[in-house]
N, C-alpha and C positions, 0 to 999 in steps of 0.2 A: 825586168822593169815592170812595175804595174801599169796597168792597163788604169786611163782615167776616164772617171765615169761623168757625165751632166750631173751637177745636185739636184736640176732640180727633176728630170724624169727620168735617171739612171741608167741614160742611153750611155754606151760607150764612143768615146768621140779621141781623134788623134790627138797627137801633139800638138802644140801651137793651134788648135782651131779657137776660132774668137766666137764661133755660135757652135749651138747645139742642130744636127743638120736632122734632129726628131721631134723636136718639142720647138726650136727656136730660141730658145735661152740666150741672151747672148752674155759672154762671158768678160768681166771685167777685166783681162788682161789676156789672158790664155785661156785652154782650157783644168780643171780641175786636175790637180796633180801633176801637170805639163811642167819641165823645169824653167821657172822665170823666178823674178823675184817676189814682194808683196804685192798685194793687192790695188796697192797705192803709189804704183809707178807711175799714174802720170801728175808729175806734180802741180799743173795748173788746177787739176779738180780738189784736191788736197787743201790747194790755197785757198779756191772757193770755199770750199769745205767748211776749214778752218774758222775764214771770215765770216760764215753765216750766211753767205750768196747760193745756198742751196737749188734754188730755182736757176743760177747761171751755170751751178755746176751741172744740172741737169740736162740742160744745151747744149752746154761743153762733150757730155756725153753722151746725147744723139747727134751730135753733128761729126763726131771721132767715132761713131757705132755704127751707124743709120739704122739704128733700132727705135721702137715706138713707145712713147713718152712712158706706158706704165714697165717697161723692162729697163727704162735710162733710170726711171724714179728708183725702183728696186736697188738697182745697183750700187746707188747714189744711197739711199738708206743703207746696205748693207756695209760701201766705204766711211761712212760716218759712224756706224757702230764701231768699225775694226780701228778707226783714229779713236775712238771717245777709251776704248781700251788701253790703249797707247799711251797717253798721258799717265 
């Protein structure tokens, strides 16, 4: 099995890790490569998402992270890219 890596500072990090334990990253569902499903397993941020409640869903993911507003933002952008491809 490969070994999965942090995207964003290419530290090696376990299975199932929800942060990166080198840079701090934290990860929107697991870690990179870890087997789970998309990206966008939790569906209340998805509905946020969706609806354009951007800033709720931003909450919804510091308060399920306890990560700091600009890594909930991040994540939050990058689950709204992976939905806008979707459609």
């Amino acid at each position: 099995m490969k070994s999965a890596k942090c995207e964003n500072c290419g530290a090696g990090v376990g299975p199932g890790a929800t942060a990166c334990a080198f840079c701090g990253t934290t990860f929107l569902t697991a870690a990179p490569g870890a087997p789970s499903g998309h990206p966008g397993e939790n569906p209340e941020l998805v509905r946020l998402i969706r609806a354009g409640q951007k800033i709720e869903a931003i909450k919804v993911y510091r308060e399920s992270t306890r990560c700091g507003l600009k890594e909930a933002k991040d994540a939050v952008d990058a689950l709204e890219r992976t939905l806008a491809g979707r459609r």
